[in-house]
C-alpha positions in Angstrom: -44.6 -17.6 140.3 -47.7 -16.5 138.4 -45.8 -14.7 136.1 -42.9 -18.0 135.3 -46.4 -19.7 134.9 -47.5 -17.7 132.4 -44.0 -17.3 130.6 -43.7 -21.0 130.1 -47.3 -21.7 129.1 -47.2 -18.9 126.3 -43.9 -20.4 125.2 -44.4 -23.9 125.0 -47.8 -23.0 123.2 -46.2 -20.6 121.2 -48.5 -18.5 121.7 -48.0 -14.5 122.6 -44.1 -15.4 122.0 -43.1 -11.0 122.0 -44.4 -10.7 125.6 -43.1 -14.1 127.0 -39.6 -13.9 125.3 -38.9 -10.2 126.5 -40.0 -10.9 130.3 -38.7 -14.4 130.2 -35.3 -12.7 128.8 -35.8 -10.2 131.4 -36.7 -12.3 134.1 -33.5 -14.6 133.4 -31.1 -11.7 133.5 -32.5 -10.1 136.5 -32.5 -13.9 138.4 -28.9 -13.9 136.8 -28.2 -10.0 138.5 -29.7 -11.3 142.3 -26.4 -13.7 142.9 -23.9 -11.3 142.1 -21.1 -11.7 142.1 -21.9 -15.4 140.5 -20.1 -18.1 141.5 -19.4 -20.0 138.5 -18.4 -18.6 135.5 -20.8 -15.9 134.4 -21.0 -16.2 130.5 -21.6 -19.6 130.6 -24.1 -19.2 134.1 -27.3 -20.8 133.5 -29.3 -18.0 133.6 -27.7 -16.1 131.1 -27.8 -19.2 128.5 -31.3 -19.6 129.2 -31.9 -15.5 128.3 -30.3 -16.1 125.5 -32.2 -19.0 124.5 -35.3 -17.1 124.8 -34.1 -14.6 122.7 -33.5 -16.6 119.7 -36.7 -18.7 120.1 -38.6 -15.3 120.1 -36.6 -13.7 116.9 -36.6 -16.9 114.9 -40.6 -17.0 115.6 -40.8 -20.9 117.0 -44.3 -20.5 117.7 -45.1 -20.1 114.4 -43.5 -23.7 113.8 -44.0 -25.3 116.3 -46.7 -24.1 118.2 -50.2 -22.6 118.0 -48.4 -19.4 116.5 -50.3 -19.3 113.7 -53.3 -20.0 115.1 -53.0 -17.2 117.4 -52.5 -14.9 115.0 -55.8 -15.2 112.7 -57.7 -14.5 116.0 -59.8 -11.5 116.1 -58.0 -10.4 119.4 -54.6 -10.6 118.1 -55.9 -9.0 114.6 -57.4 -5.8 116.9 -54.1 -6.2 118.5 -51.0 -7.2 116.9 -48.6 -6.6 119.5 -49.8 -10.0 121.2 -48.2 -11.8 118.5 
């Protein structure tokens, strides 16, 4: 729960937006593989929707727009380093 906590505080902030969107895309997809097989149809399931949503947030960089993305990167810890942009 810590971790889901975490996820959607760094993405609502937009803020460490590599790390939340891979385990948040993660996370979804292995939430999506517990209920297998689904019982609704699985392209459209929820979970996978919401993977793919994270996805594109993360590639399109919304933090940077519309969040404290750029903020976060003109700290010295992200500077020292980069991969918690």
């Amino acid at each position: 729960m810590l971790g889901l906590l975490g996820i959607g505080i760094a993405m609502t902030l937009g803020i460490g937006m590599r790390i939340a969107g891979v385990s948040g895309a993660l996370l979804y997809v292995l939430m999506w593989t517990a209920a297998l097989p689904p019982a609704n149809n699985p392209i459209t399931d929820d979970h996978i929707l919401g993977a793919l949503i994270v996805t594109v947030l993360t590639l399109l960089g919304a933090g940077n727009y519309f969040g404290l993305g750029n903020r976060w990167r003109q700290t010295a810890l992200v500077k020292k380093y980069p991969w918690l942009t």
